[in-house]
Backbone as a ProteinNet text record, in pm:
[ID]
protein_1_A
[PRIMARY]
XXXXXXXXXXXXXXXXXXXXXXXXXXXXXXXXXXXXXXXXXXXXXXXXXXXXXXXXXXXXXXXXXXXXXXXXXXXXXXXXXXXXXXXXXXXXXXXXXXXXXXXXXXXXXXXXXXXXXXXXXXXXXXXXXXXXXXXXXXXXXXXXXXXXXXXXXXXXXXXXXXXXXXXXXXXXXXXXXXXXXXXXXXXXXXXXXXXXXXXXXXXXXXXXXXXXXXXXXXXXXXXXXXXXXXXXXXXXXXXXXXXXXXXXXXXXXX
[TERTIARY]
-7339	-7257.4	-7344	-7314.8	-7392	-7332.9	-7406.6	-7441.6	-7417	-7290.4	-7370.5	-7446.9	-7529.6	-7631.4	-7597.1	-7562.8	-7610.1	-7688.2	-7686.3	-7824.7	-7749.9	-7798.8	-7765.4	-7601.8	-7573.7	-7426	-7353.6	-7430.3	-7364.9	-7335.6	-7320.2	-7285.4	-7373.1	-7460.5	-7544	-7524.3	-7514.8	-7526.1	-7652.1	-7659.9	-7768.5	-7742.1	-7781.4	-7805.6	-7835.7	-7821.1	-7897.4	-8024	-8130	-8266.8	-8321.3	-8213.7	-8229.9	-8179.8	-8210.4	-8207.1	-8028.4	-8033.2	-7887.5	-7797.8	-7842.4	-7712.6	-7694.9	-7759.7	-7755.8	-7646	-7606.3	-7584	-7392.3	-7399	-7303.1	-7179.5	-7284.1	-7188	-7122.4	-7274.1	-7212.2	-7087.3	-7081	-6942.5	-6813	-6855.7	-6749.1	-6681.7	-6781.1	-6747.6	-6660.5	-6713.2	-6651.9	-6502.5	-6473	-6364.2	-6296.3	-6309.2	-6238	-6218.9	-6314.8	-6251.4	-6154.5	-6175.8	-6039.3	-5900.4	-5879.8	-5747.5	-5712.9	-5767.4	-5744.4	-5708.8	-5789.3	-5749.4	-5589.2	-5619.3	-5465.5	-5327.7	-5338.4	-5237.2	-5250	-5335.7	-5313.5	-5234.8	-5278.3	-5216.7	-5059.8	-5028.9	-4876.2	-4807.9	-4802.6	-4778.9	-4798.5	-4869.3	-4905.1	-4877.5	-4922.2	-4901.4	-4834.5	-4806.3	-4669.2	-4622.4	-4471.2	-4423.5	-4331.8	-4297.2	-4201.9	-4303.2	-4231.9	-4296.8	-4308.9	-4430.2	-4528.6	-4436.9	-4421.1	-4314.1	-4194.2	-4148.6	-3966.7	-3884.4	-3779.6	-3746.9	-3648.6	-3670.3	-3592.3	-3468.9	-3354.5	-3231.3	-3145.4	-3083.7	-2972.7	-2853.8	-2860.7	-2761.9	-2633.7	-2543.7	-2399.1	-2343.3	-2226	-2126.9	-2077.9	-2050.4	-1939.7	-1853.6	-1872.4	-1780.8	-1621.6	-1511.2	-1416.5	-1388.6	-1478.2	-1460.2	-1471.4	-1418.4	-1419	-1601.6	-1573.6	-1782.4	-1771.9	-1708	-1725.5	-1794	-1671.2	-1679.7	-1843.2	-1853.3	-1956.7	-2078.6	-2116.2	-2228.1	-2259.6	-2169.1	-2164.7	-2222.2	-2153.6	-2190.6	-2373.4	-2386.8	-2538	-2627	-2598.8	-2654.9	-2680.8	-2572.9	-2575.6	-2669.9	-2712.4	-2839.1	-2959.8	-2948.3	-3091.2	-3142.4	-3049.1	-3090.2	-3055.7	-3108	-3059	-2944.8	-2883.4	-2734.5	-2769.7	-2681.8	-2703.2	-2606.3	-2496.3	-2414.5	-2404.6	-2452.5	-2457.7	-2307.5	-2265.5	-2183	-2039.7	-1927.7	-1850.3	-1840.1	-1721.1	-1698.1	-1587.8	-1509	-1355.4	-1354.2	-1246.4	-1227.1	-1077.4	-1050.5	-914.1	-816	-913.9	-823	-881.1	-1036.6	-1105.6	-1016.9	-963.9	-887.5	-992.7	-903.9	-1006.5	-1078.8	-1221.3	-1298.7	-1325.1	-1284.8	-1363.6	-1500.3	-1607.8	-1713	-1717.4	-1724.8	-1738.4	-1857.1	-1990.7	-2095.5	-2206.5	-2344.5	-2402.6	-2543.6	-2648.4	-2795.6	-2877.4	-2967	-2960	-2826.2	-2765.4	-2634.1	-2673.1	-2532.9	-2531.3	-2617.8	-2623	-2718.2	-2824.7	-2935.5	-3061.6	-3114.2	-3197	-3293.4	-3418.1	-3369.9	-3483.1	-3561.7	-3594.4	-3677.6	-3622.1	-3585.3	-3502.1	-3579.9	-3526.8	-3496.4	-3487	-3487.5	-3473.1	-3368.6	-3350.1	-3219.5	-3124.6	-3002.9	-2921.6	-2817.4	-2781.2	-2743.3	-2610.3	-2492.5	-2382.1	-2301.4	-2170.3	-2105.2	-1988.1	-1885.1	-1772.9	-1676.2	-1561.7	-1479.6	-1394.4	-1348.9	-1254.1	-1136.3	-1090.7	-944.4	-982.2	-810.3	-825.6	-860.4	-952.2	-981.4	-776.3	-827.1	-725.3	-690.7	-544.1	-523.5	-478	-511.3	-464.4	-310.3	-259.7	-101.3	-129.6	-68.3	-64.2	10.4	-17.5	94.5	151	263.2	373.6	509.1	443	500.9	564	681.5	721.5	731.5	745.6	811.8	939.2	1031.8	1109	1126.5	1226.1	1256.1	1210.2	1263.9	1214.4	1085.6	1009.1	898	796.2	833.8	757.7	740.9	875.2	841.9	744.7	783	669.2	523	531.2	354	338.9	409.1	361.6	345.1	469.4	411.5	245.5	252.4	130.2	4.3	-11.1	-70.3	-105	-15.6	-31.2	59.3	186.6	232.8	374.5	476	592.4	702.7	812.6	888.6	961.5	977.7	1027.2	1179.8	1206.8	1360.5	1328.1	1449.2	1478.7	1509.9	1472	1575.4	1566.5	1680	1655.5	1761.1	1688.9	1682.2	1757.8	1793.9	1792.7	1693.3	1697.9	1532.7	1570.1	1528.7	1538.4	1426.8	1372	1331.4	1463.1	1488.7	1600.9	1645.2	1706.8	1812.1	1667.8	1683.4	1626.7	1452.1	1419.9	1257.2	1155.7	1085.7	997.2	937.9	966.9	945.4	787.9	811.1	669	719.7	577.1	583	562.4	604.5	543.9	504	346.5	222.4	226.9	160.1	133.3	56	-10.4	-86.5	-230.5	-282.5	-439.1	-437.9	-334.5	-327.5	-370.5	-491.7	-503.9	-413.2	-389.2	-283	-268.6	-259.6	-318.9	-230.1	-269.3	-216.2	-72.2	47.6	194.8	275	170	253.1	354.4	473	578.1	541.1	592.1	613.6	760.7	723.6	882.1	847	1002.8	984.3	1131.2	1113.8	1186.3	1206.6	1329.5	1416.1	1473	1442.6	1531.4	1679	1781.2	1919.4	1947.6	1873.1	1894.5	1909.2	1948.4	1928.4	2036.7	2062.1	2160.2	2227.1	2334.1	2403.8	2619.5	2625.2	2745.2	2790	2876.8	2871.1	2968.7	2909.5	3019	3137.4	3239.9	3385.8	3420	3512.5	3554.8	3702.1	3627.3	3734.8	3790.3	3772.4	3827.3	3967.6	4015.4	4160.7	4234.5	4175.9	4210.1	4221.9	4351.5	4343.3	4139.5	4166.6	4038.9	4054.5	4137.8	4186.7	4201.5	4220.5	4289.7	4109.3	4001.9	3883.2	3746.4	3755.3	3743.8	3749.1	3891.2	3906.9	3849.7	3854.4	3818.9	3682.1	3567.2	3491.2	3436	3501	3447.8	3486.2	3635.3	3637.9	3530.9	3464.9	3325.3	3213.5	3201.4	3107.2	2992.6	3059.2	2999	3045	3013.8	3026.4	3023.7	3153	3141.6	3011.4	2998.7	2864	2887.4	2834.1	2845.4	2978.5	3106.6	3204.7	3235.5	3217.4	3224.6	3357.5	3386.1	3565	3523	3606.5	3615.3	3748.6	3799.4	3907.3	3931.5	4074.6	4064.4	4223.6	4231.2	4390.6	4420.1	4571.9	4574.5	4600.9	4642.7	4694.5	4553.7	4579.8	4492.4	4481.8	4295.9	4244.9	4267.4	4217.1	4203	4071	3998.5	3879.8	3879.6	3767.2	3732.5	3588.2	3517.9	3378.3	3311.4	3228.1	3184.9	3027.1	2927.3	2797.7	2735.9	2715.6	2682.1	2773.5	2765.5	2853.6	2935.5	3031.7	3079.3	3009.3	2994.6	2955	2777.4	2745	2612	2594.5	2501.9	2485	2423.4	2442.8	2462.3	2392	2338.4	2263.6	2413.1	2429.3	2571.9	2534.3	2619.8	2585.9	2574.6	2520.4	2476	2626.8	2612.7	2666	2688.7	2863.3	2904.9	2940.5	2853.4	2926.2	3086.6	3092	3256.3	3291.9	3318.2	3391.6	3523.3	3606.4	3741.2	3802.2	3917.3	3952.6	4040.4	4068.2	4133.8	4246.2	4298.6	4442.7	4451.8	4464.4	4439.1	4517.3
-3.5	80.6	129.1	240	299.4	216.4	193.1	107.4	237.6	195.8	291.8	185	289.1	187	281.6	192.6	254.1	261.5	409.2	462	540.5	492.4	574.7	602.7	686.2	660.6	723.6	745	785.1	700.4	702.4	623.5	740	659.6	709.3	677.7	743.7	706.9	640.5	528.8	521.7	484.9	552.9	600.9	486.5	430.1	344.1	379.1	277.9	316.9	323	209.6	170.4	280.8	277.1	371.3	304.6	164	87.8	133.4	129.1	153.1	288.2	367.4	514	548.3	478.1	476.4	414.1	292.2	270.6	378.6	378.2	497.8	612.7	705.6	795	776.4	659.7	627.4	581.7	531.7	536.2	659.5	765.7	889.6	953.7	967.6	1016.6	932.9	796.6	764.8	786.3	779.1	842.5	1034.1	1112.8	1244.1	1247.6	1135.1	1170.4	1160.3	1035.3	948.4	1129.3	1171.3	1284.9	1398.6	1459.4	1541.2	1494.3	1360.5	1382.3	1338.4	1295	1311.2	1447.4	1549.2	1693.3	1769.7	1735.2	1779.7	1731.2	1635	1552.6	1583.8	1592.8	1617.4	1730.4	1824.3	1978	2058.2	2071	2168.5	2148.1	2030.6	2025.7	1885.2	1922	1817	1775.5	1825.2	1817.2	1710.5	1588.3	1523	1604.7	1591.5	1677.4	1644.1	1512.7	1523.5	1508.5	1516.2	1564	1397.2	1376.7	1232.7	1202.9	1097.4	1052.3	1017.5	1022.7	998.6	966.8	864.1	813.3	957.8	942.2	1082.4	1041.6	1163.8	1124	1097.4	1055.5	1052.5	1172.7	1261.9	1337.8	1360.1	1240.7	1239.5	1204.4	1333.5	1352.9	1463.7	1526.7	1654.9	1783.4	1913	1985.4	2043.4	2149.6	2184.5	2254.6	2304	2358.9	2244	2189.5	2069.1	1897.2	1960.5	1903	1973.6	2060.4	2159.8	2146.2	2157.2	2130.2	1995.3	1932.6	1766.1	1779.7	1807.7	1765.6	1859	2001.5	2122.1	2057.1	2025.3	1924.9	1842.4	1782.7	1621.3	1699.6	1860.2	1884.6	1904.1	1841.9	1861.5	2016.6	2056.2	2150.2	2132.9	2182.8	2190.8	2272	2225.5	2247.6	2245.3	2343.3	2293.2	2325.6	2243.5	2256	2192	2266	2260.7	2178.7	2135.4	2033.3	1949.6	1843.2	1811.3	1706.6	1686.3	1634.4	1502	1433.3	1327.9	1315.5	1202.3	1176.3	1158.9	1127.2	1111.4	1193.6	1242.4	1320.1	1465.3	1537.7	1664.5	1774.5	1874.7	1976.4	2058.4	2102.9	2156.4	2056.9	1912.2	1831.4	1820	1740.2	1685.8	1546.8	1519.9	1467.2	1317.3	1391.3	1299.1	1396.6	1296.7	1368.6	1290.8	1365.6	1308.2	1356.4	1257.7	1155.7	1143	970.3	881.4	910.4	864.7	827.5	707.5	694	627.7	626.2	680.3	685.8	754.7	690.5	767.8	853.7	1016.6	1102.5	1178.5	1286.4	1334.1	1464.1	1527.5	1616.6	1756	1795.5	1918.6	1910.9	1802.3	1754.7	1780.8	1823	1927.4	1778.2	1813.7	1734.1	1798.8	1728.5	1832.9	1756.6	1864.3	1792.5	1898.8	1790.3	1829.3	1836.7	1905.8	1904.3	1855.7	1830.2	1771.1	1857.7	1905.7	2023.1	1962.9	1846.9	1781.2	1721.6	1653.2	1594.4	1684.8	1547.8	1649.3	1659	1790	1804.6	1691.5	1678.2	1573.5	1657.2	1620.8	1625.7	1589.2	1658.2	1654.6	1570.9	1454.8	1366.1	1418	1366.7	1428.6	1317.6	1319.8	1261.6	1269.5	1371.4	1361.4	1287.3	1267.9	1174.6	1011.1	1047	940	933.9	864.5	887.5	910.4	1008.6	1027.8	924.3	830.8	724.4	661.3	655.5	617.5	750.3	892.9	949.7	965.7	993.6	1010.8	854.3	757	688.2	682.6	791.1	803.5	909.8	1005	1146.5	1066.2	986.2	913.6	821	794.5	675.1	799.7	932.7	1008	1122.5	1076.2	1106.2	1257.9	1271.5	1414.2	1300.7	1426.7	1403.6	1479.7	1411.2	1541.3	1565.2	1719.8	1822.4	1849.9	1949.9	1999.7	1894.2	1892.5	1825.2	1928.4	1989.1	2106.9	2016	2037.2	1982.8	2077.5	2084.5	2167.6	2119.8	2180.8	2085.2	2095.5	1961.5	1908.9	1827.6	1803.3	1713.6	1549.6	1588.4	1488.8	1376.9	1269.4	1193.3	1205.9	1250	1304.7	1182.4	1251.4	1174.6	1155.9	1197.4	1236.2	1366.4	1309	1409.7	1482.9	1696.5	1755.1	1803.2	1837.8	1916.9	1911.2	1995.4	2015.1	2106	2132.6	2280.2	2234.4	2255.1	2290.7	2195.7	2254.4	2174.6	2045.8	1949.5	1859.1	1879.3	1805	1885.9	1960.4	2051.4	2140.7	2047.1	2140.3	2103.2	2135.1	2016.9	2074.1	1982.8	2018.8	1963.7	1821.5	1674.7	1600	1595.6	1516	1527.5	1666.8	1754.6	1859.9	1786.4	1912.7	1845.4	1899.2	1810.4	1881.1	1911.8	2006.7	2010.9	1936.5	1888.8	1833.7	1895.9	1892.9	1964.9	1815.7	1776.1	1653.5	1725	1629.1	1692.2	1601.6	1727.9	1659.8	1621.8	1606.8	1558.6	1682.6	1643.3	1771.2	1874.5	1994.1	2073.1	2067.7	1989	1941.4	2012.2	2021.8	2041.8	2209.4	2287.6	2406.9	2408.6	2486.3	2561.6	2586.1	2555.3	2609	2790	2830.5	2934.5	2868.1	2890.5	2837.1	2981.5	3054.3	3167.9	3234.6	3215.9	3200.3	3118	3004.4	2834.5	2828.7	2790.8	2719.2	2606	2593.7	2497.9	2396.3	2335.6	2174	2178.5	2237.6	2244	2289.6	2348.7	2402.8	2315.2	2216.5	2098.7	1958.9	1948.7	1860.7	1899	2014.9	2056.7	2053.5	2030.5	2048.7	1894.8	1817	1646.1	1615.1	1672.6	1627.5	1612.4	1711.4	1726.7	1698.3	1640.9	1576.5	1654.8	1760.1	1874.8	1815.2	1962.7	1865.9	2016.9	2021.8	2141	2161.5	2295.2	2278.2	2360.3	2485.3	2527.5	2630.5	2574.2	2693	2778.2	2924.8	3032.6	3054.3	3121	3170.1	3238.2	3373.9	3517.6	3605.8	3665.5	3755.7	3812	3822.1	3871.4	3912.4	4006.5	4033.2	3922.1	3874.2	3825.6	3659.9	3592.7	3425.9	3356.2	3269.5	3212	3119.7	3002.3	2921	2937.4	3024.7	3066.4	3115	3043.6	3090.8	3230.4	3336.7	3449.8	3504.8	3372.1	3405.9	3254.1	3240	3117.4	3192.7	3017.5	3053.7	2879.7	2885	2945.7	3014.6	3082.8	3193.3	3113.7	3104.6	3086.4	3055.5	2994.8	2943.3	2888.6	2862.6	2872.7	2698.7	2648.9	2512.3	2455.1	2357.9	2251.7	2140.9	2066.4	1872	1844	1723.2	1656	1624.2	1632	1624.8	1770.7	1866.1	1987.6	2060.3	2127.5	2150.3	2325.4	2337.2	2520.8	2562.5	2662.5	2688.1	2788.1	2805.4	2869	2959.3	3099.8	3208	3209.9	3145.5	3122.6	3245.1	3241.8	3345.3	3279.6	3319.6	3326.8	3390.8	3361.3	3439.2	3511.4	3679.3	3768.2	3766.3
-9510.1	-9596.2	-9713.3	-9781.9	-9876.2	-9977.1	-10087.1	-10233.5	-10338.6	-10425.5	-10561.3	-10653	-10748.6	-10831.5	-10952.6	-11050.4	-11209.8	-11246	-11299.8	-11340.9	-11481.5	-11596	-11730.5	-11751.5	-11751.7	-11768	-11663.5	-11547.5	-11416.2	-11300	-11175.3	-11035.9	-10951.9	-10887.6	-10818.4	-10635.8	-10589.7	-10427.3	-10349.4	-10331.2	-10253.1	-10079.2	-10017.7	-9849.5	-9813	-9680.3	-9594.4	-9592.5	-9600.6	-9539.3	-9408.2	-9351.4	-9170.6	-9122.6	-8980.2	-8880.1	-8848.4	-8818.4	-8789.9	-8929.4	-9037.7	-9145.3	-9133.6	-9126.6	-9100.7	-8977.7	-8876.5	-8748.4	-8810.3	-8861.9	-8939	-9018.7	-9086.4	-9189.4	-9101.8	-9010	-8918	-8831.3	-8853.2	-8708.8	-8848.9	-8920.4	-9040.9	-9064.7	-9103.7	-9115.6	-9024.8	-8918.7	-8792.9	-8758.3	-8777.2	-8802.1	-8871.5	-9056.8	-9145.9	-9042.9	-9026.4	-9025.2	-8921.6	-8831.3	-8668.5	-8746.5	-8826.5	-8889.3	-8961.8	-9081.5	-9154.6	-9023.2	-8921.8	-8859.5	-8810.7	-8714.2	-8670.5	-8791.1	-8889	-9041.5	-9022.6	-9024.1	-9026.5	-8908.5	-8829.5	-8675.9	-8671.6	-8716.4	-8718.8	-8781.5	-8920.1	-9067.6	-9101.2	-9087.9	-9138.4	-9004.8	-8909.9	-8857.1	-8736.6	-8738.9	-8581.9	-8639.1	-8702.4	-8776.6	-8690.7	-8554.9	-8456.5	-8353.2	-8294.6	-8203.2	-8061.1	-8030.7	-7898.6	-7789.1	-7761.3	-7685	-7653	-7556.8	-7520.3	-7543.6	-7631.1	-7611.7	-7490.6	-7432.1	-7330.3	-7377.8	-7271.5	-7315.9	-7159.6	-7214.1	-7035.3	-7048.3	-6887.3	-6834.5	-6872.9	-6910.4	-6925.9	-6799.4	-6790.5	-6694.7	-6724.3	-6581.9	-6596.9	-6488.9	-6427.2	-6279.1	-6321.2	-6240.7	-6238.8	-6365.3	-6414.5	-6559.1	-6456.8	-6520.4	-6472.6	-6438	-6378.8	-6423.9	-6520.9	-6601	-6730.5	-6826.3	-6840.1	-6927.2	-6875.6	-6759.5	-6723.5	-6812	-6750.1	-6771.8	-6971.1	-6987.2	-7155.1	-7144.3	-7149.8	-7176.2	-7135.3	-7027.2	-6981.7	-7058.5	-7090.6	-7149.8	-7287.6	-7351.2	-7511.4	-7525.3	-7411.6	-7394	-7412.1	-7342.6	-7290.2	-7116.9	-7069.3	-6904.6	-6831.2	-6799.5	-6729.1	-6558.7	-6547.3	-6488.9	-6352.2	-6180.3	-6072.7	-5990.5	-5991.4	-5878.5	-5746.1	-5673.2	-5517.6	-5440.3	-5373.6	-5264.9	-5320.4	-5206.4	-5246.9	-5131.9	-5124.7	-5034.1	-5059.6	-4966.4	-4999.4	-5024.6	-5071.6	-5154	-5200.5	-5121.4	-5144.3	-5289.8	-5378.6	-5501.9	-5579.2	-5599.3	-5662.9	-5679.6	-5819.3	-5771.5	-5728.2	-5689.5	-5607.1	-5752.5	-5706.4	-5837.3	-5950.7	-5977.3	-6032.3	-5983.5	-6059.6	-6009.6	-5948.4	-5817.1	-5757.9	-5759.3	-5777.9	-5734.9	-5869.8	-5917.4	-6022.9	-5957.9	-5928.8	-5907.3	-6008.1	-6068.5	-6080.5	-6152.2	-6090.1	-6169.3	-6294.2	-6344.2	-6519.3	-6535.6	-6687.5	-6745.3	-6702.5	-6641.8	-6604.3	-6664.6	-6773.8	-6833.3	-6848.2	-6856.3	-6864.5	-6916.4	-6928	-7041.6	-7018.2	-7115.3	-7139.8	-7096.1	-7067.6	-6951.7	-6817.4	-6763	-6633.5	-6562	-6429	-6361.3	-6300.3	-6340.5	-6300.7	-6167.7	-6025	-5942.6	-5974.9	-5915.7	-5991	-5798.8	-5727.3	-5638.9	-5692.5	-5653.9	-5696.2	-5557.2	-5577.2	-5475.7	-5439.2	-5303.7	-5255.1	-5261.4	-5281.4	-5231.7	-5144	-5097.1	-4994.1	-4878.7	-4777.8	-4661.7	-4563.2	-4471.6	-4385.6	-4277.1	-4239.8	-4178.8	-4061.5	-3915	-3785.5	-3767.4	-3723.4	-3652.6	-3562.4	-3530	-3458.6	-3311.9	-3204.4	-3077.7	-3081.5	-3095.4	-3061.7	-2948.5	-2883.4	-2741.9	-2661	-2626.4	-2560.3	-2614.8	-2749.2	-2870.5	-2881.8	-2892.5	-2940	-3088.1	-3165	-3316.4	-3385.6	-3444.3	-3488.9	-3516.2	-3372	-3357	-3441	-3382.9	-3411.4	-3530.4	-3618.6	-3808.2	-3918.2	-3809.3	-3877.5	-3823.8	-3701.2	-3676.5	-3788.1	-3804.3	-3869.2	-4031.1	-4012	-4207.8	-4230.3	-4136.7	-4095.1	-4139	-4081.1	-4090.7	-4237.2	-4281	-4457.2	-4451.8	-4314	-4324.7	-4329.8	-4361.9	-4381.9	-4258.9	-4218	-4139.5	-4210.1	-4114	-4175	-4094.5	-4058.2	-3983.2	-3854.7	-3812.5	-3639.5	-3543.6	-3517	-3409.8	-3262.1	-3188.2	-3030.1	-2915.8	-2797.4	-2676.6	-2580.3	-2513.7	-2396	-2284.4	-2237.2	-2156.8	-2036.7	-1950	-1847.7	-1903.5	-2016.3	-2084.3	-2143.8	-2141.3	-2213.1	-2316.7	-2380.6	-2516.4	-2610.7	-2710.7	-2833.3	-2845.6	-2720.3	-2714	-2788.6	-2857.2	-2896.8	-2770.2	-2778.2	-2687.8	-2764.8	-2905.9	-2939.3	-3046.1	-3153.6	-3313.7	-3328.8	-3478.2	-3506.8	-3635.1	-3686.8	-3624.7	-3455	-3372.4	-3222.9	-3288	-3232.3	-3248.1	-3266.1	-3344.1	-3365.5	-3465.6	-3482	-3614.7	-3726	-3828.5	-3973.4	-4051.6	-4101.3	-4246.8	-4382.1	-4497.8	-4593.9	-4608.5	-4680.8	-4706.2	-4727.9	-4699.1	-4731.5	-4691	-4586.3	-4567.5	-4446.3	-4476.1	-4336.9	-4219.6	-4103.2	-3997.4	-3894.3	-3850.5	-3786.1	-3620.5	-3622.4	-3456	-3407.3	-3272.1	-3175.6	-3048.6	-3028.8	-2946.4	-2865.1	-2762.7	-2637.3	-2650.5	-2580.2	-2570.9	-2456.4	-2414.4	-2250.5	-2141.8	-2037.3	-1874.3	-1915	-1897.6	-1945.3	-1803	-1785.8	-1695.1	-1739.8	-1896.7	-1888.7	-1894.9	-1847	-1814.4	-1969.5	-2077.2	-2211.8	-2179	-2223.1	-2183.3	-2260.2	-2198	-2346.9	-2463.5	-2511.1	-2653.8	-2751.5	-2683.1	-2819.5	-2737.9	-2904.2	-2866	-2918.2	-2888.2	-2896.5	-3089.8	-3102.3	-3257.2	-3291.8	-3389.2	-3416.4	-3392.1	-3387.2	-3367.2	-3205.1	-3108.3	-2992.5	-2915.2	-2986.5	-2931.6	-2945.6	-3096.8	-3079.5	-2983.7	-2968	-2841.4	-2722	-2682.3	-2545.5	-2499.9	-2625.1	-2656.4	-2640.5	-2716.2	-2691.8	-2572.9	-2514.7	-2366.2	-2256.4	-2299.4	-2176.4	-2253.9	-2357.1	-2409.9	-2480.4	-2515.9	-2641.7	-2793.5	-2893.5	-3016.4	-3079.2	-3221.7	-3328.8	-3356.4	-3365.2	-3468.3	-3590.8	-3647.8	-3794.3	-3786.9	-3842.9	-3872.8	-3942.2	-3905.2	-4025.5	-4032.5	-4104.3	-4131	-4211	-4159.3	-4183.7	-4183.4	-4238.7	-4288	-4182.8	-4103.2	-3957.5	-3918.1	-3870.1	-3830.6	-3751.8	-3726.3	-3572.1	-3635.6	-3561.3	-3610.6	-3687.8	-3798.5	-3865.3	-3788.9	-3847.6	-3815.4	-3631.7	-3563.8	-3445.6	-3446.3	-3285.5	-3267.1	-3210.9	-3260.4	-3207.8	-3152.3	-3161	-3108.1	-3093.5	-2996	-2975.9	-2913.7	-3021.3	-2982.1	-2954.2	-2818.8	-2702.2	-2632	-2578.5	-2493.1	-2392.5	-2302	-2258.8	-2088.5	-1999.1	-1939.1	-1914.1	-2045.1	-2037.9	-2021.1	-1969.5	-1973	-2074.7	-2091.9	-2216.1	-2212.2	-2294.2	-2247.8	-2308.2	-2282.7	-2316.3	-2480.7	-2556.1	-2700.3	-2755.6	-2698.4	-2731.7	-2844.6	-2914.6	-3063.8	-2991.5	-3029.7	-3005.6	-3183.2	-3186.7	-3324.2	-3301.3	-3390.6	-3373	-3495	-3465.3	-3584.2	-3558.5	-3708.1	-3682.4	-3823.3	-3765.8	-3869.4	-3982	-4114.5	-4194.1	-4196	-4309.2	-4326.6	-4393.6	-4380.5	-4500.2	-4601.7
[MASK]
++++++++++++++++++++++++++++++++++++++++++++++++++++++++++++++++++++++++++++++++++++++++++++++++++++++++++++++++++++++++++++++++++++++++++++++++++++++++++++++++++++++++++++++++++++++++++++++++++++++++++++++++++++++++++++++++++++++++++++++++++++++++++++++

């Protein structure tokens, strides 16, 4: 290291004489000027740290992607939405799935891919063919659908059998939608009587006699004796499954 020496009323520098103290100081020097450059480089002219700080990913699974995209945009990451895909409780257009997961820590600007969820996926119509009623509405419940109307035919299938659906089987259709089913009433074995004419009470009976059944009664304003039938649907000798339902237009009394 260099020596000062008093000399008169000053401080004098005196130098190494060695080639080694000379060698000393130079690397002193050169250390003091690195420490000063980078205080300058840090402190004066880039007072902002060089690099990017790391930070764990938010969660934003189940937010809309608006409200996603913000959240991650706010951190610093840059934002990606690729595709969707269904998910039973996830609502449709939430975010679904986020790569990289939450909390994994990264360095900011790093792309985050984010899926969103379509809903539930579609559920298959079950065939239920040759079920009986009963059986079949707890396959269609089993299946995440609900039934819908009953309509029934007559069939040479046994009264109370599932004939078909509407959607058919196989049909997609969204979670809890209904379906309609269609029952057979058994062989159309009984021939329709004619009932018009017949009071209502008197077209009725004639009607259970052969093992038919009322079905929807209109009444309408009509010349001619009240509560008297004047039109019957099914028509008059048409065949019937036993059980099968005649509706009936009866008249009023003006």
């Amino acid at each position: 290291m260099p020596k000062l020496r008093r000399r008169g009323s000053g401080l004098k520098l005196r130098l190494p004489r060695t080639v080694s103290g000379r060698r000393r100081l130079t690397a002193v020097v050169v250390l003091l000027a690195s420490g000063l450059a980078g205080f300058l480089t840090t402190c004066v002219l880039y007072p902002r740290p060089l690099f990017k700080e790391d930070r764990a990913v938010a969660s934003v699974f189940g937010k809309t992607t608006a409200e996603a995209e913000e959240a991650l945009t706010r951190q610093g990451f840059k934002v990606k939405v690729e595709g969707e895909a269904p998910d039973p409780e996830v609502p449709e257009g939430r975010i679904l799935w986020q790569d990289p997961p939450a909390d994994l820590v990264l360095p900011a600007g790093a792309t985050i891919q984010l899926t969103r969820s379509s809903g539930p996926a579609p559920v298959a119509v079950p065939d239920v063919g040759e079920f009986d009623l009963d059986y079949a509405t707890r396959v269609i419940a089993a299946a995440g659908l609900t039934l819908g109307s009953v309509d029934s035919v007559p069939s040479q299938v046994d009264a109370g059998v599932v004939i078909s659906t509407r959607p058919g089987a196989g049909a997609a259709r969204p979670p809890g939608s209904s379906i309609d089913v269609v029952v057979s009433r058994g062989p159309a074995i009984i021939r329709v009587p004619n009932v018009v004419g017949l009071g209502v009470v008197e077209a009725r009976q004639r009607l259970l006699d052969l093992g038919l059944a009322v079905g929807r009664v209109t009444r309408v304003r009509r010349q001619g004796p009240p509560a008297t039938v004047y039109e019957q649907r099914p028509a008059p000798g048409t065949m019937s499954a036993r059980g099968g339902r005649v509706d009936l237009v009866v008249s009023e009394v003006n």
